[in-house]
N, CA, C and O of each residue as an XYZ file, in Angstrom:
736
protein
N       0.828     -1.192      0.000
C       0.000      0.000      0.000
C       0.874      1.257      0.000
O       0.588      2.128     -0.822
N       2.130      1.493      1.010
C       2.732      2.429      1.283
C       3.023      2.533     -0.067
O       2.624      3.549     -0.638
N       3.819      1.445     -0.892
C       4.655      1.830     -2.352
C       3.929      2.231     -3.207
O       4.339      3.016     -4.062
N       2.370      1.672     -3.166
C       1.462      2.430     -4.397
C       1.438      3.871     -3.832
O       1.289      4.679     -4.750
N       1.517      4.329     -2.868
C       1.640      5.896     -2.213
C       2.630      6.524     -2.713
O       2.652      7.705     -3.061
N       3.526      5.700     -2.763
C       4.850      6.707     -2.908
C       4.993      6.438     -4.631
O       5.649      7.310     -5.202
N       4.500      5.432     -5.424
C       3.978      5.707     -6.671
C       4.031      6.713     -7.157
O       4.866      7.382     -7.766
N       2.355      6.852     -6.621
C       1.407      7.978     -7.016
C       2.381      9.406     -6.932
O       2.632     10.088     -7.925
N       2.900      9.727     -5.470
C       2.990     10.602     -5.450
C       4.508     11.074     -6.292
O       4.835     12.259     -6.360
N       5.240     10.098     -6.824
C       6.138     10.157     -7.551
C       5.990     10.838     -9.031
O       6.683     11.576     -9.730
N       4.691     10.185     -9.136
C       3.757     10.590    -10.600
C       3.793     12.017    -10.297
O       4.667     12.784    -10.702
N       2.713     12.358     -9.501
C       2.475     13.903     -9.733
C       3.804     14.832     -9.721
O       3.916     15.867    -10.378
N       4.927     14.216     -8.745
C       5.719     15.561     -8.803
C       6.457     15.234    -10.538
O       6.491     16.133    -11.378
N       6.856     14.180    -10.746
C       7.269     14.130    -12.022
C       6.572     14.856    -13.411
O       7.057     15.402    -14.402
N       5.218     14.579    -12.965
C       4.467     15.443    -13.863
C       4.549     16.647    -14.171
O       4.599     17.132    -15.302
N       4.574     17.484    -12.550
C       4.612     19.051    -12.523
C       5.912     19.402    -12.721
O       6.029     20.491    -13.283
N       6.958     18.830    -12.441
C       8.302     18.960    -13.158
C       8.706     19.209    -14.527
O       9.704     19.794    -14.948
N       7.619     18.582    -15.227
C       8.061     18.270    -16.378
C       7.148     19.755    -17.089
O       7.612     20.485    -17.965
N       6.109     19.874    -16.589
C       5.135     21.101    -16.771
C       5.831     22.493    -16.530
O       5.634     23.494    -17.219
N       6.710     22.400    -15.402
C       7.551     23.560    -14.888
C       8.431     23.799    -16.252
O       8.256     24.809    -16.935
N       9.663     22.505    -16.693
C      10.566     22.153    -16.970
C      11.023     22.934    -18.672
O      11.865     23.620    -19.252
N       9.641     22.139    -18.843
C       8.962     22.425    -20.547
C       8.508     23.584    -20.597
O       8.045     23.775    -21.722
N       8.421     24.319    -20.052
C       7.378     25.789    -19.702
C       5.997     25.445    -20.708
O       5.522     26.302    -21.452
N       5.496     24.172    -20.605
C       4.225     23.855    -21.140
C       3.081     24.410    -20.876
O       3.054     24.958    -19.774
N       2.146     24.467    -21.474
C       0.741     25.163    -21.276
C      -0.054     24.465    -20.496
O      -0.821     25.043    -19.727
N       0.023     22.762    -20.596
C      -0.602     21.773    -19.907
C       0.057     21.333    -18.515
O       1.196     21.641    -18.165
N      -0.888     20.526    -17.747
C      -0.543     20.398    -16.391
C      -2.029     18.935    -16.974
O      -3.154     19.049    -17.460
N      -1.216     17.796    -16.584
C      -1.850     17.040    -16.210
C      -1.861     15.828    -15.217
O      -0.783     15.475    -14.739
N      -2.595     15.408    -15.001
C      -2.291     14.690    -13.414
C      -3.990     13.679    -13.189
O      -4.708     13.299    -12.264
N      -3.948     13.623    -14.612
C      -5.210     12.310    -14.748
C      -4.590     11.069    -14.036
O      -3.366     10.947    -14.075
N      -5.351     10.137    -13.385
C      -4.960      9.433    -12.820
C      -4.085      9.128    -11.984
O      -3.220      8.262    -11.858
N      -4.361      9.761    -11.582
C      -3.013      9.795    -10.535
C      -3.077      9.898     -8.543
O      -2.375     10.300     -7.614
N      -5.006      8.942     -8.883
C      -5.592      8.762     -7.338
C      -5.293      9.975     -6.426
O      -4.899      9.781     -5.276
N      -5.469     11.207     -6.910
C      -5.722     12.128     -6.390
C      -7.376     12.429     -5.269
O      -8.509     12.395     -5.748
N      -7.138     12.635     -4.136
C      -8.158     12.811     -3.307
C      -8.635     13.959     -3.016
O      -9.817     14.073     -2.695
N      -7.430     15.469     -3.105
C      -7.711     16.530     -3.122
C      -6.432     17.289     -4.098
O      -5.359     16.694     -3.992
N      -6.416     18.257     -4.828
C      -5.363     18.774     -5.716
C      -4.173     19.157     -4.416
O      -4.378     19.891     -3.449
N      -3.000     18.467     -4.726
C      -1.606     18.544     -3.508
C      -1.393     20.387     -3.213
O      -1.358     21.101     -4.215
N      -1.314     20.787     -2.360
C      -1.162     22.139     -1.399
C       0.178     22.439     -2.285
O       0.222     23.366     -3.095
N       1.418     21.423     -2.003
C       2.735     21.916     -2.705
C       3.124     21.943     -4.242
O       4.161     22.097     -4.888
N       1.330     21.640     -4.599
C       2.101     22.176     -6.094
C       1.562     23.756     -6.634
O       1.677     24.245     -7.757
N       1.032     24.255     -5.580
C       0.683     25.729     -5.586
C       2.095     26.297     -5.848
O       2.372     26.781     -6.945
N       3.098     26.228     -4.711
C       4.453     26.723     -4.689
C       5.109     26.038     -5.671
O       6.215     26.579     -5.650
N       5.152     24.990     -6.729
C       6.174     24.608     -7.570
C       5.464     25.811     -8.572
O       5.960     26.860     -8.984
N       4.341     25.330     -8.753
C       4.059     26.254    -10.007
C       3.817     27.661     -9.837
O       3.350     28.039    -10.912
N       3.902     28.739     -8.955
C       4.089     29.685     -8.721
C       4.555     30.713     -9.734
O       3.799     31.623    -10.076
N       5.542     30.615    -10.128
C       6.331     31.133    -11.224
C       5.516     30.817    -13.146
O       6.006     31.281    -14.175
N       4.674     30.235    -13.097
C       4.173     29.494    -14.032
C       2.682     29.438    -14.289
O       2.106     29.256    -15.362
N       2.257     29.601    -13.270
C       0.587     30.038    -13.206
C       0.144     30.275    -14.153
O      -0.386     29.469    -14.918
N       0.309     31.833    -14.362
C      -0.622     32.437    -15.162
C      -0.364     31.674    -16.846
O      -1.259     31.911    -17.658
N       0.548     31.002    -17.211
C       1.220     30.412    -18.103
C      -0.146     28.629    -18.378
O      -0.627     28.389    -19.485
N      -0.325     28.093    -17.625
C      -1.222     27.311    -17.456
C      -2.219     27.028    -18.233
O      -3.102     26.854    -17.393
N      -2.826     26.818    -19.494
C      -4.225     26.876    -20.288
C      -5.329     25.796    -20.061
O      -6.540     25.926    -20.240
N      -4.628     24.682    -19.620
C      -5.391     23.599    -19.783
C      -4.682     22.815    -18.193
O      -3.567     23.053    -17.728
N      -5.793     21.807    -17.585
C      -5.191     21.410    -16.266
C      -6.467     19.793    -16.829
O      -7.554     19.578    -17.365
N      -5.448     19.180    -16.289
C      -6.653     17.421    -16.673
C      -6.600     16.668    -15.243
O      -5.745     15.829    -14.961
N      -7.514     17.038    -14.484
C      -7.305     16.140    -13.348
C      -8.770     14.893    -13.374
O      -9.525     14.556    -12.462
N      -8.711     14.475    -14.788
C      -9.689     12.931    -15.082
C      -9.481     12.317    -14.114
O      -8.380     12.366    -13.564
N     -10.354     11.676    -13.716
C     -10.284      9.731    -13.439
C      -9.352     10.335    -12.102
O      -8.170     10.439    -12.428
N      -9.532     10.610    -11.165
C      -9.021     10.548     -9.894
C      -9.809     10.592     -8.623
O     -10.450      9.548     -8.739
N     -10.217     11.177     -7.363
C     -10.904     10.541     -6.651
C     -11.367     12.115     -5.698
O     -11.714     12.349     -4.540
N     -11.130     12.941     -6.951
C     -11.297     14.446     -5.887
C     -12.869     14.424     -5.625
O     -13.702     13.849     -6.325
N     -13.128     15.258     -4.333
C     -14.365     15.286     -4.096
C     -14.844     16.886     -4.034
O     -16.013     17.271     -4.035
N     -13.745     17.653     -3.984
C     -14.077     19.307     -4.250
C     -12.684     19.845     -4.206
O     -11.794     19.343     -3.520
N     -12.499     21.198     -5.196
C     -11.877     21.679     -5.740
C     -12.118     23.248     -4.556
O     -13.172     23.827     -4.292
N     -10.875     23.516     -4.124
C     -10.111     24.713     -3.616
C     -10.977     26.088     -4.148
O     -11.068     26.176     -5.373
N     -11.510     26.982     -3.483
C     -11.401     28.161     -4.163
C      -9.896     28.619     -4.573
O      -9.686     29.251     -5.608
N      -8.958     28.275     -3.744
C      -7.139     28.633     -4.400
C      -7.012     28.243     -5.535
O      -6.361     28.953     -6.301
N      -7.630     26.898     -6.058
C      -7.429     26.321     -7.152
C      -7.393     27.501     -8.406
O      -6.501     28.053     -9.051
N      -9.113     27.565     -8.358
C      -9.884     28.706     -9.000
C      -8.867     29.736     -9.500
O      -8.606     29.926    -10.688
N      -8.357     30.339     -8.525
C      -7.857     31.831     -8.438
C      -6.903     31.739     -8.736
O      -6.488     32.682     -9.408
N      -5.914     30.572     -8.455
C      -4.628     29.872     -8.779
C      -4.239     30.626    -10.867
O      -3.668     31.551    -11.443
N      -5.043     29.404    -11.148
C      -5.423     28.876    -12.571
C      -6.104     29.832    -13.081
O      -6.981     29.457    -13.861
N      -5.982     31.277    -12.867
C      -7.142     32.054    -13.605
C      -7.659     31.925    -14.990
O      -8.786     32.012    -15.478
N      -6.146     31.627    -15.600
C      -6.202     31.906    -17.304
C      -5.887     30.330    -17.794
O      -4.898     29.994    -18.446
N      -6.663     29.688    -17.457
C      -7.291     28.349    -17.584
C      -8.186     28.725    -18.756
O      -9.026     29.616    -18.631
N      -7.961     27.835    -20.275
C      -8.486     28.185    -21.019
C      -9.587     26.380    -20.907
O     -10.649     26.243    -21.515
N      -9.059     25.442    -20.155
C     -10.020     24.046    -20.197
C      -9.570     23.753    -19.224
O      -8.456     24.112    -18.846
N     -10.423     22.960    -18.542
C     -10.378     22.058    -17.249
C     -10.644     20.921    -17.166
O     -11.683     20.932    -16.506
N     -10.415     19.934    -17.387
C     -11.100     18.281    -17.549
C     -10.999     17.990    -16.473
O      -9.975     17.802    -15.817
N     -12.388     17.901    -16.091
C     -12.321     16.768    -14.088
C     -13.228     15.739    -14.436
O     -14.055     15.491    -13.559
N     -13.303     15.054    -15.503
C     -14.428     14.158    -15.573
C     -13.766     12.984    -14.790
O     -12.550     13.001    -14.599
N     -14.654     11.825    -14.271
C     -14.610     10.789    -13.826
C     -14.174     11.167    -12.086
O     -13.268     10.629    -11.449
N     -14.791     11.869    -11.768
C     -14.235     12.035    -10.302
C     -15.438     12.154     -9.112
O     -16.564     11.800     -9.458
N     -15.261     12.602     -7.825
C     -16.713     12.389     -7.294
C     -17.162     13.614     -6.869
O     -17.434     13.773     -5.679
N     -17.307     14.710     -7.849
C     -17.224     16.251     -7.275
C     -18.881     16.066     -7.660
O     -19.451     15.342     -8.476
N     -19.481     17.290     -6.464
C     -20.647     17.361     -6.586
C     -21.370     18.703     -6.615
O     -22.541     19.015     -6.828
N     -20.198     19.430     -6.307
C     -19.969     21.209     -6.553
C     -18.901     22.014     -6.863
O     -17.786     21.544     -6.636
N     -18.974     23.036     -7.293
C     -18.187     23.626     -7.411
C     -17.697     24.878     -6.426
O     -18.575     25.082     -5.587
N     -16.704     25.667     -6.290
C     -16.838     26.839     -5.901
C     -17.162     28.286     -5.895
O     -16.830     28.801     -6.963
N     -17.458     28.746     -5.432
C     -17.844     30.250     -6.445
C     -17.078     30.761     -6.964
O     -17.292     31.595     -7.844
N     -15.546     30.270     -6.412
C     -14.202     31.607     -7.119
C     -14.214     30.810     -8.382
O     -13.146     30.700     -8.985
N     -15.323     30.222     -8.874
C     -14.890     29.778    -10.278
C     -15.588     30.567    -11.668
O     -15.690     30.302    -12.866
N     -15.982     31.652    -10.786
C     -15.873     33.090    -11.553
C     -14.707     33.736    -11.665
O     -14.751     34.905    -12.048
N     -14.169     33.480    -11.538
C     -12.294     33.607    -11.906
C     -12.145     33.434    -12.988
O     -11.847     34.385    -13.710
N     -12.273     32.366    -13.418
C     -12.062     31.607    -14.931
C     -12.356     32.655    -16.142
O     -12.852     32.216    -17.180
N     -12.115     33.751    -16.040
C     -13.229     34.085    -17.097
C     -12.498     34.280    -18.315
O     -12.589     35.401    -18.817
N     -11.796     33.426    -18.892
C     -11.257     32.989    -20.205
C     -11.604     31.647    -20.058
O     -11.275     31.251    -21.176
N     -12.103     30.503    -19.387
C     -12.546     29.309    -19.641
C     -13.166     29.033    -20.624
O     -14.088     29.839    -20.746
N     -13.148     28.116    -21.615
C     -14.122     28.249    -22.940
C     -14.403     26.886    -22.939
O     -15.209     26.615    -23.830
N     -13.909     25.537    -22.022
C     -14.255     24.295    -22.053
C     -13.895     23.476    -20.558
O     -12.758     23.212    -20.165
N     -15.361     23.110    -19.751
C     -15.066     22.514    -19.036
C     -15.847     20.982    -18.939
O     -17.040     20.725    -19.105
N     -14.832     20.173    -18.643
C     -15.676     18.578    -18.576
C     -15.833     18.096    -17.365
O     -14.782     17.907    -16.754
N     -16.901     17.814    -16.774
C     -17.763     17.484    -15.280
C     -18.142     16.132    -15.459
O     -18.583     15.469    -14.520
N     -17.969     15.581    -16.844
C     -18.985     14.341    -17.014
C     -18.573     13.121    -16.104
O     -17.350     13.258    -16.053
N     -18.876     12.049    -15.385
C     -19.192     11.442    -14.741
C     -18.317     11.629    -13.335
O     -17.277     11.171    -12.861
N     -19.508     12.714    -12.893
C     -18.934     12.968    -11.355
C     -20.562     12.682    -10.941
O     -21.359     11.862    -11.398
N     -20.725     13.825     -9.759
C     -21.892     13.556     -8.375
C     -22.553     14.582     -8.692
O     -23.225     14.892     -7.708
N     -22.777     15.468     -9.758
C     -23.737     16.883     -9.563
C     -25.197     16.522     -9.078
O     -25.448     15.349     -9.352
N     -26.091     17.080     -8.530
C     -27.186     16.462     -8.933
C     -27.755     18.175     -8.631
O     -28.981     18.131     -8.722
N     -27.402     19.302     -8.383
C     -27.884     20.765     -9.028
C     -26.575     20.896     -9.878
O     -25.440     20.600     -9.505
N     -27.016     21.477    -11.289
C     -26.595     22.131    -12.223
C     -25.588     23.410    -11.542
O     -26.202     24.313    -10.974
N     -24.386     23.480    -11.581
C     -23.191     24.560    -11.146
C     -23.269     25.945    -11.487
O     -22.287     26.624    -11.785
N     -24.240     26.284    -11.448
C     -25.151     27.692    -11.947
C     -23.439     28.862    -12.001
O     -22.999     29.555    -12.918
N     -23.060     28.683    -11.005
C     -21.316     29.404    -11.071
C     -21.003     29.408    -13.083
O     -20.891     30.390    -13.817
N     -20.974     28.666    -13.263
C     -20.178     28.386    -15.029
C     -21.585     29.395    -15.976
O     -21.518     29.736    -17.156
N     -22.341     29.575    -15.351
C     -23.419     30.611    -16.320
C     -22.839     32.127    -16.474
O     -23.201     33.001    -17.261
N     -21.746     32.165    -15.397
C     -20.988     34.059    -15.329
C     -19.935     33.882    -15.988
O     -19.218     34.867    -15.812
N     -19.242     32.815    -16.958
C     -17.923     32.546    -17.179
C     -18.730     33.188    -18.918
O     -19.534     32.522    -19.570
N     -18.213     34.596    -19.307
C     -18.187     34.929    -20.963
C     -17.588     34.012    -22.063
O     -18.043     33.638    -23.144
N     -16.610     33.815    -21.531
C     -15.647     32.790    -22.375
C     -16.316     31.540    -22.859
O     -16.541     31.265    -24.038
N     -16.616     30.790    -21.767
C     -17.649     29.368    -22.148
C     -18.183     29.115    -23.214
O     -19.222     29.645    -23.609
N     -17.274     27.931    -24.047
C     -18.305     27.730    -25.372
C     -18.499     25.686    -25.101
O     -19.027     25.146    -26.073
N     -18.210     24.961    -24.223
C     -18.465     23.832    -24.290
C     -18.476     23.445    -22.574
O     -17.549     23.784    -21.839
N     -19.555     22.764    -22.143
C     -19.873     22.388    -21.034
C     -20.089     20.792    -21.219
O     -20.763     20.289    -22.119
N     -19.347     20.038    -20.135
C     -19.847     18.307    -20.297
C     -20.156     18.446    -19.145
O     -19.658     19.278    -18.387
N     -21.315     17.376    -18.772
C     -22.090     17.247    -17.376
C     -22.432     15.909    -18.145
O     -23.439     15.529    -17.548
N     -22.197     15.090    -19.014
C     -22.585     13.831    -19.373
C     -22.763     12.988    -18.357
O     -21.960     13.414    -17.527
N     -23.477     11.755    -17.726
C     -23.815     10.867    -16.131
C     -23.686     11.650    -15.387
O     -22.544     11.728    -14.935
N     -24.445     12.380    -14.989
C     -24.262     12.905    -13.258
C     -25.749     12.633    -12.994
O     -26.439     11.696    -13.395
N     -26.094     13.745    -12.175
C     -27.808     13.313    -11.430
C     -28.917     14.403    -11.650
O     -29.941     14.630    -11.005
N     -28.336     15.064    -12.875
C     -29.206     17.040    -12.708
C     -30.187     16.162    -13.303
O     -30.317     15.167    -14.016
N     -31.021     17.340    -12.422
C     -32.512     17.040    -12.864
C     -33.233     18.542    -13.660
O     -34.137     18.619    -14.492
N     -32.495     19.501    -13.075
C     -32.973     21.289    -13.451
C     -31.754     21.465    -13.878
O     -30.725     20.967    -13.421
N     -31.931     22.489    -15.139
C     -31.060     23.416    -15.796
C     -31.611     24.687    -15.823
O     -32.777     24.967    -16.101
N     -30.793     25.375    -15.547
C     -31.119     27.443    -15.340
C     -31.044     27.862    -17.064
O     -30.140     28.581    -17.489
N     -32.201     27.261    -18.018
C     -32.056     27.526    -19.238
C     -31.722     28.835    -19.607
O     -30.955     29.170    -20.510
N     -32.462     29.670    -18.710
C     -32.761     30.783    -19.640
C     -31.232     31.373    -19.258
O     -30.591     32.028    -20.080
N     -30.800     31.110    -18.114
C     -29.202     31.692    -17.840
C     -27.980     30.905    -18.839
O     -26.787     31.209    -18.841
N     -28.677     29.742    -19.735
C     -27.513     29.719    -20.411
C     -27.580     29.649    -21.454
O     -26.766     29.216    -22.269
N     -29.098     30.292    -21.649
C     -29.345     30.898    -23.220
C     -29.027     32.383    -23.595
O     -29.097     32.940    -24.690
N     -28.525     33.031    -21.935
C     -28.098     34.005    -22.247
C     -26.685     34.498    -22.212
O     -26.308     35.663    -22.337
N     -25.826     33.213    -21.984
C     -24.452     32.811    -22.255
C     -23.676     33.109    -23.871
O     -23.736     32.401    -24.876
N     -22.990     34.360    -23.673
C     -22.744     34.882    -24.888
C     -21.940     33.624    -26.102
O     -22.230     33.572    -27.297
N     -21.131     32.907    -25.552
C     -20.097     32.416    -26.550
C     -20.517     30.394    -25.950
O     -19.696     29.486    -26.078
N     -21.862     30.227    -25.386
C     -21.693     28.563    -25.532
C     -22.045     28.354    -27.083
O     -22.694     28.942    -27.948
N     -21.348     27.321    -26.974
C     -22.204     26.708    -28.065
C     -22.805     25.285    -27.785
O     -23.901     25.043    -28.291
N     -22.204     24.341    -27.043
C     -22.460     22.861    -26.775
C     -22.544     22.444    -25.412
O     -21.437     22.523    -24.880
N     -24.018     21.764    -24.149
C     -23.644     21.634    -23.556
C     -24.721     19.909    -23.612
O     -25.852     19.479    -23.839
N     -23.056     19.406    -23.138
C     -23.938     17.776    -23.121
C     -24.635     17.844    -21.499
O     -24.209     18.492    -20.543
N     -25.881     16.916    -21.561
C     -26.498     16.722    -20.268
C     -27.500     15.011    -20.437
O     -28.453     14.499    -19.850
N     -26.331     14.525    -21.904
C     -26.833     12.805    -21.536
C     -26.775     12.173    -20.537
O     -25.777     12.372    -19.844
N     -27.549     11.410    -20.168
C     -27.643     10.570    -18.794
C     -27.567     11.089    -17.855
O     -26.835     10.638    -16.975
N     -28.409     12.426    -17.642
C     -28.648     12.643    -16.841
C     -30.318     12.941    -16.571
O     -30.989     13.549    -17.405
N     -31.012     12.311    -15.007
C     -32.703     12.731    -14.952
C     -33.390     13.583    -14.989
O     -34.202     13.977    -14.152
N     -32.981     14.185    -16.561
C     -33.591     15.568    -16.392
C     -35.092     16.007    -16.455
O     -35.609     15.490    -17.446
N     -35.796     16.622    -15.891
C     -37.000     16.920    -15.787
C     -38.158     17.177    -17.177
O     -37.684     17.776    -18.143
N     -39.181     16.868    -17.235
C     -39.750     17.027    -18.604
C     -39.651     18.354    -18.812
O     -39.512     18.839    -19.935
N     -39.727     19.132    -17.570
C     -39.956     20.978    -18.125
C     -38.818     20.780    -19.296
O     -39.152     20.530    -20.454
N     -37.218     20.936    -18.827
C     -36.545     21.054    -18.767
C     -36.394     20.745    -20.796
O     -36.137     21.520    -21.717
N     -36.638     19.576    -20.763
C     -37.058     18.775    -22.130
C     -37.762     19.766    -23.030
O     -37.293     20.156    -24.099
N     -38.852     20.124    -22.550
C     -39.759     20.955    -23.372
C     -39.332     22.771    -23.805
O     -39.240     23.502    -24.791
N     -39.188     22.804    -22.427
C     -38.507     24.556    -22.704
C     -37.425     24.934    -23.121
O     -37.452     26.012    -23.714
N     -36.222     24.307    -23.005
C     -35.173     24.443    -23.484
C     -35.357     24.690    -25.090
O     -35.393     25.816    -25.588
N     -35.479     23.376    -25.882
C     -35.253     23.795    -27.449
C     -35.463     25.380    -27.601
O     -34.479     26.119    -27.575
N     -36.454     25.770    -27.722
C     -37.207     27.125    -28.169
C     -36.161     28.487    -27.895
O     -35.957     29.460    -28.621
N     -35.612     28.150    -26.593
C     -35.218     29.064    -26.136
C     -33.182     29.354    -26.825
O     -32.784     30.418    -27.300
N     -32.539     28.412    -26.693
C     -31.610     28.032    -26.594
C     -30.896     28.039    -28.048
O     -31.508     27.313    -28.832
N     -29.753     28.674    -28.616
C     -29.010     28.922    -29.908
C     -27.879     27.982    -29.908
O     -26.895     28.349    -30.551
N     -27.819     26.782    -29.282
C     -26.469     26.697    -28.758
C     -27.168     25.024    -29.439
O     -28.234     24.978    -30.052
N     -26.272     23.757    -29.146
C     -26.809     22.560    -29.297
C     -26.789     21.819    -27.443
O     -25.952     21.658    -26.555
N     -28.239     21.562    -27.649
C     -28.049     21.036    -25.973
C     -28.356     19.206    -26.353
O     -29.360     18.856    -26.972
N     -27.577     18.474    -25.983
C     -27.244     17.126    -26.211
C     -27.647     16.194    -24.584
O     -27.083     16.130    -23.492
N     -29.100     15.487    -25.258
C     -29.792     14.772    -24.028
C     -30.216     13.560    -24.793
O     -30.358     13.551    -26.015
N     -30.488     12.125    -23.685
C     -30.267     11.801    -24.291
C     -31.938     10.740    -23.946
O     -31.772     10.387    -22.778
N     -33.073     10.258    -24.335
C     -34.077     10.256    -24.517
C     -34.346      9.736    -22.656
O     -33.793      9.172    -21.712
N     -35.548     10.395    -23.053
C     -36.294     10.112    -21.627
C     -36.491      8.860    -20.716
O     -37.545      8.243    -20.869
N     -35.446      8.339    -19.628
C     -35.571      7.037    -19.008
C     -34.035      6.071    -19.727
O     -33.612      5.036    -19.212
N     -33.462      6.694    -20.908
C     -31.908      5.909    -20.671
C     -31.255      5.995    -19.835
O     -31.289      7.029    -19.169
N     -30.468      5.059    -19.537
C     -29.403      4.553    -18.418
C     -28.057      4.739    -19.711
O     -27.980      4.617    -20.934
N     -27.124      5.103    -18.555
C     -25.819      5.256    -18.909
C     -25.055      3.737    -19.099
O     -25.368      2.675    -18.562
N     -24.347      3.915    -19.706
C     -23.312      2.393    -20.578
C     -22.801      2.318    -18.983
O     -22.761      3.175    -18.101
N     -22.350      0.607    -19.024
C     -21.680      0.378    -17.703
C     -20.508      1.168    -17.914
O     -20.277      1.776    -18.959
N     -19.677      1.147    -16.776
C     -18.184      1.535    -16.793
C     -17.240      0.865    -17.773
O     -16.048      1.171    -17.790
């Protein structure tokens, strides 16, 4: 157990090393049985921050994300947290406001992150398997630059079904009333 620990945590610093190293745009750290984003890679990447566009923390085991994170990462142009067990977000994730793609899909939402409706930038939202049942349509029909937000497999409400089309310029991707999501 200890050695899969010291693994893991071998992974991430190697990762952010290499992110520092490369003066890369990316920072990724998918898989890498993460439980909460590590405190000490605030201080590696320090110097490098604002440099940051894209961060992939897939398939790991976070359950909520830092307002530091947020504020960290301002000029975060994508965020991939899919496969993890987040079920909210924070508010400093009005920070983001160059974000133009974030992926949520198979985490714990079960209210819609109404926070990502103030982000201008936003042109692609995934919420694919989670548990929303309500979407704040009219707040993200009045979302200047979406264009795509998936909300397959998730129980969404008939309103929700009905009012949306009419309203909405963007493509909203659902996926028929009473499907179940593919196993894992």
């Amino acid at each position: 157990m200890l050695k899969k620990m010291g693994e893991a945590v071998a992974r991430v610093a190697r990762k952010v090393n290499e992110t520092v190293e490369s003066g890369s745009d990316t920072l990724d750290l998918a898989e890498c049985k993460l439980v909460s984003f590590p405190i000490g890679i605030y201080k590696v990447l320090r110097n490098v921050s604002d440099q940051i566009h894209l961060i992939t923390l897939a398939n790991n085991e976070l359950k909520s994300l830092t307002s530091k994170f947020m504020t960290t990462f301002s000029q975060l142009r994508e965020l991939r947290l899919e496969g993890n067990f987040l079920h909210r977000l924070p508010s400093e994730v009005s920070a983001l406001q160059h974000l133009k793609a974030i992926d949520l899909s198979r985490n714990q939402f079960q209210d819609f992150p109404e926070q990502l409706t103030t982000l201008p930038a936003l042109e692609t939202i995934n919420l694919e398997e989670n548990e929303i049942v309500d979407v704040p349509v009219e707040k993200l029909a009045a979302m200047p630059a979406l264009r795509c937000i998936n909300l397959r497999f998730n129980p969404l409400n008939a309103e929700v079904r009905v009012i949306a089309p009419p309203l909405i310029k963007f493509d909203m991707l659902m996926s028929p009333e009473g499907a179940q999501a593919p196993p894992p």
